[in-house]
N, C-alpha and C positions, 0 to 999 in steps of 0.2 A: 504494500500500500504506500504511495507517494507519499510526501509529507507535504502537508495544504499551507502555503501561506498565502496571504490578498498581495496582488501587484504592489500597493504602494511600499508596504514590509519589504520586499523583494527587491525591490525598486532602494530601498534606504540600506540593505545591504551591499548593493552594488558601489553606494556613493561610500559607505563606510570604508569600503574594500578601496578604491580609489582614495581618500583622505589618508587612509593609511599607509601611503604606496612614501619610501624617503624622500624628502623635500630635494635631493638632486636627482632623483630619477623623475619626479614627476615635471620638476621645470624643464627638464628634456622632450617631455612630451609634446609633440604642436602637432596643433593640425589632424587629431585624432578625435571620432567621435564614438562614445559606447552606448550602446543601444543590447536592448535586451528584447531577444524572438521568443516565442511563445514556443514553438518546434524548430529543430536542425532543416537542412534541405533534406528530403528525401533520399539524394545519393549518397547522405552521410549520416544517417540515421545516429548516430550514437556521438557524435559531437555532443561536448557543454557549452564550446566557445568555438571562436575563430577569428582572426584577424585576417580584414580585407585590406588591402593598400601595398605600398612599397616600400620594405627596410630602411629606416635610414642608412645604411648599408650598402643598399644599391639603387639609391637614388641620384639621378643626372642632378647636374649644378643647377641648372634652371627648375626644379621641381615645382618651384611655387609658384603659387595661383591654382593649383590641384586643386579636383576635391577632397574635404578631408577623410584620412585611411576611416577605416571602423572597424572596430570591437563589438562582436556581437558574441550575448552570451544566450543560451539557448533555457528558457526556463523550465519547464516541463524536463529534460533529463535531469538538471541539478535538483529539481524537487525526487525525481523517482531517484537517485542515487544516494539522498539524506535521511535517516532516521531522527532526525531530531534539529532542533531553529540551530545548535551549535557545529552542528556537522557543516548543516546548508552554510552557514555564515565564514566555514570555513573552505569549504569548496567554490563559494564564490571568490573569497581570496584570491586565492590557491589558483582558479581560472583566469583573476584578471590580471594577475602577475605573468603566467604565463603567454597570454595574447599581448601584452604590454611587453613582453621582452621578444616576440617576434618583430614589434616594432623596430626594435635595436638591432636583429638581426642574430639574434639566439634563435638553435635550432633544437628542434625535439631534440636530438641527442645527450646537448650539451642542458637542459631542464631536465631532462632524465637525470643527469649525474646530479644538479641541485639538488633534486627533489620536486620539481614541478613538474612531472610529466604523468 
């Protein structure tokens, strides 16, 4: 059984998970926006999250004026994957660090050795 919490609950761990992110990783951040889907795409059914956009990493000189990358976190898996508001609160973390360090240009690999994978 999924564990039920209302969008805007969901919604305020997201920002919590974001506020908590270190004060020089988050000024690094530009030009990123986090949105949270209700379900994954279909062809990836089991996603929590995913980062759209371009690494800072392999980003051309002129990048800007883009639109901005996104972070999308998929609600519905992270509720079915939580047994309780401390788990979810931690896998929201847990997901938006590692869609945030895609932005940097960390690869599953190297979040698998952190611990974020």
């Amino acid at each position: 059984m999924p564990l039920e919490i209302d969008h805007d609950a969901f919604d305020q761990l997201v920002e919590e998970a974001l506020d908590a992110l270190p004060a020089e990783i988050a000024a690094r951040v530009h030009n990123v926006v986090v949105l949270v889907e209700e379900e994954p795409p279909p062809e990836d059914p089991d996603l929590l999250g995913i980062y759209d956009g371009v690494a800072l990493t392999e980003r051309a000189a002129n990048h800007a004026g883009d639109l901005p990358d996104r972070i999308l976190l998929f609600r519905a898996n992270l509720l079915e994957l939580c047994e309780t508001p401390e788990e979810l609160a931690d896998e929201v973390r847990i997901t938006v660090v590692h869609e945030i360090a895609h932005h940097f240009g960390i690869d599953d690999a190297r979040l698998g050795e952190l611990g974020y994978a």
